[in-house]
TORPA-4810 file (N, C-alpha, C, O; in nm, 3 decimals):
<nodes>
NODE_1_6.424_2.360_-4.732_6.371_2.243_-4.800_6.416_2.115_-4.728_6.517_2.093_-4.662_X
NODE_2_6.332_2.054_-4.752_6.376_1.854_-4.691_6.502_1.827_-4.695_6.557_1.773_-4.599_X
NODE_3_6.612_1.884_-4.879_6.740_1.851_-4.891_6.812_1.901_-4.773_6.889_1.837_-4.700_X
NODE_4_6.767_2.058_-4.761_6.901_2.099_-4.663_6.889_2.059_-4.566_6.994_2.046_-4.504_X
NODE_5_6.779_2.022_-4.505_6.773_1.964_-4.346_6.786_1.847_-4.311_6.779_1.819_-4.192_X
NODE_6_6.818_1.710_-4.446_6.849_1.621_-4.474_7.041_1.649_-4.452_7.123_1.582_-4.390_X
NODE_7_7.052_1.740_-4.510_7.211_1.794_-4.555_7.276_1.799_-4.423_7.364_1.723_-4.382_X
NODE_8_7.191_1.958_-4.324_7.273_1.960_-4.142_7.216_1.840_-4.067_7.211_1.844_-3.944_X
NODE_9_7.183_1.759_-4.118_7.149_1.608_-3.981_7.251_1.577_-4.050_7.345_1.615_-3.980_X
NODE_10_7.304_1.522_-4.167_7.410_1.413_-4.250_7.511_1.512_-4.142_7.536_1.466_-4.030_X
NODE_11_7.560_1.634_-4.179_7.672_1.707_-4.087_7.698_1.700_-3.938_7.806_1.712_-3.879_X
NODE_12_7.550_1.672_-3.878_7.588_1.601_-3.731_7.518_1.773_-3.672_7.500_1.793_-3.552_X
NODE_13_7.492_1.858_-3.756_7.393_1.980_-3.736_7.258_1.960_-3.648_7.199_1.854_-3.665_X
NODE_14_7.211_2.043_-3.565_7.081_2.018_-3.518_6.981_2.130_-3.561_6.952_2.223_-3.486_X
NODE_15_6.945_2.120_-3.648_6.865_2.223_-3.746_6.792_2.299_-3.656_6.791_2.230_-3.554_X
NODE_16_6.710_2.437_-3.627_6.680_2.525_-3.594_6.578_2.585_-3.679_6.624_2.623_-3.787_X
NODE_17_6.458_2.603_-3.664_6.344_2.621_-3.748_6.252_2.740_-3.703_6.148_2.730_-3.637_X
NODE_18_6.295_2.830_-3.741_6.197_2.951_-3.640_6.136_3.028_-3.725_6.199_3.071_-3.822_X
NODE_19_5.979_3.067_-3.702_5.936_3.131_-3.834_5.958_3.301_-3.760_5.932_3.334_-3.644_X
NODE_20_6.014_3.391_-3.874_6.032_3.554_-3.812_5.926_3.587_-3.859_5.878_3.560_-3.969_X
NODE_21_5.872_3.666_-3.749_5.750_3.712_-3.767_5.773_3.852_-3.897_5.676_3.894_-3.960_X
NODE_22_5.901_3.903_-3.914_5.907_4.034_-3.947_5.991_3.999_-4.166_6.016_4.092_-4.243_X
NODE_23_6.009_3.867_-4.196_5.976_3.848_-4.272_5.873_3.703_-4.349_5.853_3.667_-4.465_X
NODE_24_5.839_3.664_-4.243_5.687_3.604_-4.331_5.573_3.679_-4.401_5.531_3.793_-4.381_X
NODE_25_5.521_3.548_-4.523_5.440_3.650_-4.539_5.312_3.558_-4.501_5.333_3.461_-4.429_X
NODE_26_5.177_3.585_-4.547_5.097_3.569_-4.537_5.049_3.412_-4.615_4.950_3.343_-4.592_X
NODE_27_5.130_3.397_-4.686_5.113_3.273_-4.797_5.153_3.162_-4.714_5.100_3.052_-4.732_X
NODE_28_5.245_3.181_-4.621_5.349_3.063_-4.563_5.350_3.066_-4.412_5.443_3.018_-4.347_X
NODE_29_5.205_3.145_-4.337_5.284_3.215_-4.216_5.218_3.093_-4.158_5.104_3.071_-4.200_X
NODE_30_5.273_3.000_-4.058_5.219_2.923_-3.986_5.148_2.952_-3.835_5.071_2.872_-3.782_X
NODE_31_5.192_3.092_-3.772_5.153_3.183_-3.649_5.209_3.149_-3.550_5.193_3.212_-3.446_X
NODE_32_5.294_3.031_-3.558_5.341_2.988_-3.399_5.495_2.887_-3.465_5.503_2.830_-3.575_X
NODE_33_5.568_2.891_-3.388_5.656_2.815_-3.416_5.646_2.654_-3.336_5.741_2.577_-3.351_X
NODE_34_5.562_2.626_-3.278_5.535_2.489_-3.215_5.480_2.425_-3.357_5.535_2.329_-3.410_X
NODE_35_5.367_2.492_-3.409_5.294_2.400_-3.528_5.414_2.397_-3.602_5.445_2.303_-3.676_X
NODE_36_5.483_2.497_-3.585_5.587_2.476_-3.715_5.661_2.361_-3.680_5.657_2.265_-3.757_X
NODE_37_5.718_2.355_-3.592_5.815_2.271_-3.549_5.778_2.112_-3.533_5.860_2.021_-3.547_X
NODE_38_5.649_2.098_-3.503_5.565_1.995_-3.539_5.566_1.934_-3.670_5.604_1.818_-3.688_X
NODE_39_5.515_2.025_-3.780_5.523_1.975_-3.938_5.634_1.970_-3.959_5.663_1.868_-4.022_X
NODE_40_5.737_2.046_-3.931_5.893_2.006_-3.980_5.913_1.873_-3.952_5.963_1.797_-4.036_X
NODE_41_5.874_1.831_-3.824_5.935_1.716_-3.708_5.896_1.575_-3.849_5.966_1.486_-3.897_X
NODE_42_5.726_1.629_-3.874_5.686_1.515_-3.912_5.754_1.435_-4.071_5.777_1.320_-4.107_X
NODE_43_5.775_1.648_-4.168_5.799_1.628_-4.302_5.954_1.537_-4.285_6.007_1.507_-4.392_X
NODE_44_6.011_1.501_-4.181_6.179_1.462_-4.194_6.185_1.360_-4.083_6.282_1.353_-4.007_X
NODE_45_6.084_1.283_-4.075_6.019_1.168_-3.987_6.099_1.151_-3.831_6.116_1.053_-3.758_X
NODE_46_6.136_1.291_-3.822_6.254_1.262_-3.649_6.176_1.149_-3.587_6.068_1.092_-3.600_X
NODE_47_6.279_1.146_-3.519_6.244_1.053_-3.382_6.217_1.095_-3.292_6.174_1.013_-3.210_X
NODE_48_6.223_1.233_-3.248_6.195_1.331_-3.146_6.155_1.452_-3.181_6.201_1.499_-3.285_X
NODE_49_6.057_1.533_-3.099_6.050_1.701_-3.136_6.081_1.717_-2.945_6.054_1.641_-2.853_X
NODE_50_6.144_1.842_-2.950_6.175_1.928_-2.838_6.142_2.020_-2.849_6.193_2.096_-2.931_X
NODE_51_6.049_2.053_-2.778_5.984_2.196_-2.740_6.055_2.292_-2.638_5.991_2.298_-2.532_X
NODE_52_6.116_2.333_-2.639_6.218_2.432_-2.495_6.105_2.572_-2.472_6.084_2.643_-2.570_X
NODE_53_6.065_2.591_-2.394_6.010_2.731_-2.311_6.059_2.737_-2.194_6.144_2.664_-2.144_X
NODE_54_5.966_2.891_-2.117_6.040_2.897_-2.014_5.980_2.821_-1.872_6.000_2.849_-1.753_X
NODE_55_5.879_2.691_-1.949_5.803_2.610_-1.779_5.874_2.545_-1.835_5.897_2.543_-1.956_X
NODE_56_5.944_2.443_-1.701_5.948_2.296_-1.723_5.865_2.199_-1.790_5.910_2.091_-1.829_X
NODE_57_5.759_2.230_-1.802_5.628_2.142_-1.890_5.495_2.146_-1.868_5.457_2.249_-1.812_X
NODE_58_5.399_2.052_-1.902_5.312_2.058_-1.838_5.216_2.043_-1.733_5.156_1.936_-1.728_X
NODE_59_5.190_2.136_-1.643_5.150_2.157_-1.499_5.013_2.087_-1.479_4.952_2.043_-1.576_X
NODE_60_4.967_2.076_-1.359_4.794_2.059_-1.309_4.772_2.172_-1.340_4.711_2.189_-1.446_X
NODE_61_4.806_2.267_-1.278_4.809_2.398_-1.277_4.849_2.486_-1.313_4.938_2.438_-1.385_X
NODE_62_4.864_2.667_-1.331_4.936_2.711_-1.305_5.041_2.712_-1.222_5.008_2.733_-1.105_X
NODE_63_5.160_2.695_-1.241_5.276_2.694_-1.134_5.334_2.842_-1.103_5.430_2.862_-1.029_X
NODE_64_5.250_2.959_-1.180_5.309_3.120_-1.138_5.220_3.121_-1.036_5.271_3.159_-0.931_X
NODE_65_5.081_3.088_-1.027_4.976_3.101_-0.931_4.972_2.984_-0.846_4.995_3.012_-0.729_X
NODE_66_4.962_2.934_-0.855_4.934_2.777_-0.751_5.050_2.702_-0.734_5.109_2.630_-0.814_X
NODE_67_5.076_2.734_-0.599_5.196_2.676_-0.534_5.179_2.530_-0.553_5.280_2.462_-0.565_X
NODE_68_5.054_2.470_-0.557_5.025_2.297_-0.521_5.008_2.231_-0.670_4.974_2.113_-0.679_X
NODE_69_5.031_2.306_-0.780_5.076_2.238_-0.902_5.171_2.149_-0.953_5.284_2.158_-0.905_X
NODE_70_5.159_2.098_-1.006_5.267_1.922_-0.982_5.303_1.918_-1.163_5.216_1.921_-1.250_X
NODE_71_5.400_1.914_-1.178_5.437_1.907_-1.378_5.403_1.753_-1.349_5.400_1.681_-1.249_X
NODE_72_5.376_1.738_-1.507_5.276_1.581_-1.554_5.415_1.558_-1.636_5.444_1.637_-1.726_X
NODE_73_5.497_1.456_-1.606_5.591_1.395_-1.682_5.526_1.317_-1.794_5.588_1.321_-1.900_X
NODE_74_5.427_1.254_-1.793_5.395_1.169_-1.895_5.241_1.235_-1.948_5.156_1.290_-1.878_X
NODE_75_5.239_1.208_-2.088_5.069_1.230_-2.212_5.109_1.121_-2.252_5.210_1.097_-2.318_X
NODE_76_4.991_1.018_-2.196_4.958_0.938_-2.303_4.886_0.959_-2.400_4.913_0.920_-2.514_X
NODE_77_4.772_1.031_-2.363_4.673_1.092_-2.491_4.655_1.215_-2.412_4.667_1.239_-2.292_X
NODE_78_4.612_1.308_-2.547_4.574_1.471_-2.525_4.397_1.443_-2.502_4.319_1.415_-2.593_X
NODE_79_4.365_1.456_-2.373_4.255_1.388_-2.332_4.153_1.587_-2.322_4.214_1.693_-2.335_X
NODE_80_4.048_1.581_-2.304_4.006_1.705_-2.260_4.028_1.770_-2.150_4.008_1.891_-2.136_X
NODE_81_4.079_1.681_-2.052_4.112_1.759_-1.983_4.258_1.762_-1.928_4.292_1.798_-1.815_X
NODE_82_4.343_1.714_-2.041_4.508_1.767_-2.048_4.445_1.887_-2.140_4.424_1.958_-2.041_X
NODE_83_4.406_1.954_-2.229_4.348_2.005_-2.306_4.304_2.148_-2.188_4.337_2.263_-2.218_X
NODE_84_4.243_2.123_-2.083_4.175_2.202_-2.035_4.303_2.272_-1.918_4.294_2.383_-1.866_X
NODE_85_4.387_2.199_-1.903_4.519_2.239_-1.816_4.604_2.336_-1.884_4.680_2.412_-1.824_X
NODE_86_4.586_2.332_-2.038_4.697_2.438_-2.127_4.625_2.574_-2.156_4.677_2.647_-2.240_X
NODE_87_4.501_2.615_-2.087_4.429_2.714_-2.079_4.497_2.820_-2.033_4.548_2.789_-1.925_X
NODE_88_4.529_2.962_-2.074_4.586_3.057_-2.044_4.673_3.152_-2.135_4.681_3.116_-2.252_X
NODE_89_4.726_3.247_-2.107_4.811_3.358_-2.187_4.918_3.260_-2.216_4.922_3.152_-2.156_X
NODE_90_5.031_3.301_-2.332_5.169_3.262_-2.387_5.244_3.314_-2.283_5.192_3.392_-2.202_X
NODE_91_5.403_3.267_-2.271_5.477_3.290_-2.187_5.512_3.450_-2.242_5.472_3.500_-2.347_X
NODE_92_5.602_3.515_-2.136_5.641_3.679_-2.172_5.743_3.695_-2.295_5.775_3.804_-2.343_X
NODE_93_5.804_3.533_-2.350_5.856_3.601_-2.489_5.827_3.504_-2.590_5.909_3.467_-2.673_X
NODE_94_5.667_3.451_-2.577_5.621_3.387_-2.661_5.482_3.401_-2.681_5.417_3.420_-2.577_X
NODE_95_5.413_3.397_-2.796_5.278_3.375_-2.827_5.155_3.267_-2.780_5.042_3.285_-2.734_X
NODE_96_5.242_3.136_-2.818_5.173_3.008_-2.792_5.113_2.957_-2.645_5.007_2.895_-2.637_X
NODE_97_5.161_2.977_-2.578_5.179_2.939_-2.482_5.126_2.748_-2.463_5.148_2.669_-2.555_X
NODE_98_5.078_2.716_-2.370_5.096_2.599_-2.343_4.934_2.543_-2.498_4.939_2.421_-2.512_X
NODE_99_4.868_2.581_-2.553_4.767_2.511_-2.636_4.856_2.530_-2.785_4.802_2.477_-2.883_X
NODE_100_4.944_2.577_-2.800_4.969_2.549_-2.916_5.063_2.414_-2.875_5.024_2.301_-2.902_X
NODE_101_5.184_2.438_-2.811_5.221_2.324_-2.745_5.146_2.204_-2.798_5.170_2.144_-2.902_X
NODE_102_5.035_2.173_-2.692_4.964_2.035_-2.703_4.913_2.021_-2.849_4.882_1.909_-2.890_X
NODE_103_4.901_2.163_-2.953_4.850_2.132_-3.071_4.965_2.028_-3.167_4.929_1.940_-3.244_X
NODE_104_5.091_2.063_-3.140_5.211_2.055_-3.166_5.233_1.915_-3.134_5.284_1.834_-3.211_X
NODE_105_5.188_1.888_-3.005_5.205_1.736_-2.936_5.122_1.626_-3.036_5.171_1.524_-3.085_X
NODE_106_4.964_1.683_-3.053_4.884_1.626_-3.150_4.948_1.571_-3.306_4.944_1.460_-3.360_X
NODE_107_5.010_1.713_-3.354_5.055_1.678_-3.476_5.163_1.622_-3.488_5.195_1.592_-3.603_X
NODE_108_5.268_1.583_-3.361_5.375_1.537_-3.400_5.341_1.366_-3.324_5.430_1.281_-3.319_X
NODE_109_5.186_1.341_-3.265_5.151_1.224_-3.231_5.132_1.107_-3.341_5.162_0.989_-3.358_X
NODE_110_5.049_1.234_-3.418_4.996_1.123_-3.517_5.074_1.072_-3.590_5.068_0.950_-3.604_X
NODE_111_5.146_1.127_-3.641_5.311_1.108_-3.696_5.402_1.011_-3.609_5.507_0.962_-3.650_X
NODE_112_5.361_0.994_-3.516_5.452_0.876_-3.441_5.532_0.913_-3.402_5.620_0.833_-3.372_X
NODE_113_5.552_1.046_-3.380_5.710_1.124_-3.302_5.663_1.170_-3.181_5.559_1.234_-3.167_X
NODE_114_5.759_1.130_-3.070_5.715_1.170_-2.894_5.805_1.322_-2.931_5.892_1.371_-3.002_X
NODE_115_5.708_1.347_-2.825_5.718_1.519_-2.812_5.758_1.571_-2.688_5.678_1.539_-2.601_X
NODE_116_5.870_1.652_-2.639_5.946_1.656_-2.499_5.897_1.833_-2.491_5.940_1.904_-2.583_X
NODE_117_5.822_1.889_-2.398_5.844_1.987_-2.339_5.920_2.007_-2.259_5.914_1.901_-2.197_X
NODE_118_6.011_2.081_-2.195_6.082_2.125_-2.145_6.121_2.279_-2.136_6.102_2.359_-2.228_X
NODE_119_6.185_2.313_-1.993_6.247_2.432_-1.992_6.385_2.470_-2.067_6.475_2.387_-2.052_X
NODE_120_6.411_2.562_-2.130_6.543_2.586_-2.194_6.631_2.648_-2.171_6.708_2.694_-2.255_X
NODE_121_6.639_2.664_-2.025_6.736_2.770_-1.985_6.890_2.723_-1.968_6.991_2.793_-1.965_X
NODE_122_6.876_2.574_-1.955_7.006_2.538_-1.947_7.064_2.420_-2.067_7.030_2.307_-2.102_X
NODE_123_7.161_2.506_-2.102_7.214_2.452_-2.284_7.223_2.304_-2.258_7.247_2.258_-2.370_X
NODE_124_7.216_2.186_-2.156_7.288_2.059_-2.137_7.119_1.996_-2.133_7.101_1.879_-2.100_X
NODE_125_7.036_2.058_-2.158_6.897_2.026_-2.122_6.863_1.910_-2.260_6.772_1.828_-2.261_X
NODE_126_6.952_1.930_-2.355_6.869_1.860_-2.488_6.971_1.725_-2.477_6.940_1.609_-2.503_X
NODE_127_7.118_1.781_-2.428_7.212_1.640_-2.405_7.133_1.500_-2.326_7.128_1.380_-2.350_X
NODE_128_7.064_1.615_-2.194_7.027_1.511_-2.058_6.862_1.454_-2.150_6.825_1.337_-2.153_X
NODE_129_6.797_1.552_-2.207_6.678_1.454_-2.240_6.755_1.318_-2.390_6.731_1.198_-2.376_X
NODE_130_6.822_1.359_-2.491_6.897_1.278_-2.515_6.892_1.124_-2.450_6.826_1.027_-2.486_X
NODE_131_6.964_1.135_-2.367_7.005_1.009_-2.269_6.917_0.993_-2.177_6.938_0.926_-2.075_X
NODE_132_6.793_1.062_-2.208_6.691_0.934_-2.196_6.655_0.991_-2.032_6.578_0.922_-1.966_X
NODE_133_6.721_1.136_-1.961_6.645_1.132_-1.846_6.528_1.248_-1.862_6.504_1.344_-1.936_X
NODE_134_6.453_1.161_-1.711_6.281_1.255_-1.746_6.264_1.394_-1.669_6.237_1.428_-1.554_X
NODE_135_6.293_1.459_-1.792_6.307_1.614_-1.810_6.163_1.652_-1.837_6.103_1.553_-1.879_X
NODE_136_6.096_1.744_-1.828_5.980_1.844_-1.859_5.862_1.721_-1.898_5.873_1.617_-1.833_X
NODE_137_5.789_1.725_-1.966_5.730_1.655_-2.039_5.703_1.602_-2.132_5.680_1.676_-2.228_X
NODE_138_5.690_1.423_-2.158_5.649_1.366_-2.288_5.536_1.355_-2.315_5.457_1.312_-2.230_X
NODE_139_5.494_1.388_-2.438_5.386_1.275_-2.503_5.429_1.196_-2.606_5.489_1.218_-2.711_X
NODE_140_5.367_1.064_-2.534_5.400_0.956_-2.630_5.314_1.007_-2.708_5.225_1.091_-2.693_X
NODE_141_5.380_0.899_-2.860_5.285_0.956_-2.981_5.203_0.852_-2.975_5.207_0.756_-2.899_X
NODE_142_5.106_0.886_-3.088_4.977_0.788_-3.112_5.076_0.612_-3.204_5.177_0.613_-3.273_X
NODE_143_4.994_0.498_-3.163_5.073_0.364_-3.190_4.969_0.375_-3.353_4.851_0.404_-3.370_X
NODE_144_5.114_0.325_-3.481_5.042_0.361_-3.542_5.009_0.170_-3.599_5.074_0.067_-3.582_X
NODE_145_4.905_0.195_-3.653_4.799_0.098_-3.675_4.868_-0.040_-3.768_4.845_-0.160_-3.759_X
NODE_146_4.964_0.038_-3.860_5.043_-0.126_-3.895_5.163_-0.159_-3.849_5.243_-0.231_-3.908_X
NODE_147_5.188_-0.074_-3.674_5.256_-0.169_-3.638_5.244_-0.304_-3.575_5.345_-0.372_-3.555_X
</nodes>
């Protein structure tokens, strides 16, 4: 609920939100943990969502296949054809792969929360985006209208 995740931020906690596939049910199942992590981001107004997989972010390309793929540090907008770059299978210990991602980016845009893809292999990865250096990929969120 909102309280407890209100409760581990007051503790200095960094809450952890993962839906198990092996007890959800059908009433609550969201199918991906990006959307999830998205609506959480938005229901508890963060200032940030972090996405950790195993790419650095988002590519031109494939970067398993195409050596000449370049990661896109910056989304300003999820345009059709950032849209058309997240085309493909989920990573080998994930479902989503890069379109739920950008769905994730969407929902945590409109909401006004920037969204950091990144790789997660190394635990100091959430310290260094923290402080502000440019790790994997942002999308800025959408500017909202009464500011």
């Amino acid at each position: 609920s909102l309280n407890t995740l209100q409760r581990l931020l007051d503790w200095g906690a960094i809450p952890i939100v993962n839906e198990n596939d092996t007890v959800a049910v059908d009433e609550i199942k969201f199918g991906d943990n990006d959307t999830l992590s998205a609506m959480v981001a938005a229901l508890v107004e963060a200032d940030l969502l972090v996405i950790l997989t195993d790419i650095e972010g988002l590519y031109t390309a494939d970067p398993r296949v195409d050596p000449a793929a370049r990661l896109i540090s910056l989304v300003t907008e999820i345009t059709p054809e950032i849209e058309n770059l997240a085309d493909g299978a989920g990573s080998a210990r994930g479902t989503g792969g890069m379109i739920t991602k950008l769905a994730a980016a969407r929902i945590a845009g409109k909401a006004g929360i920037p969204l950091v893809i990144a790789q997660g292999d190394d635990v100091a990865v959430l310290q260094e985006i923290l402080d502000g250096q440019e790790i994997g990929t942002l999308f800025a969120p959408e500017r909202r209208t009464s500011e």
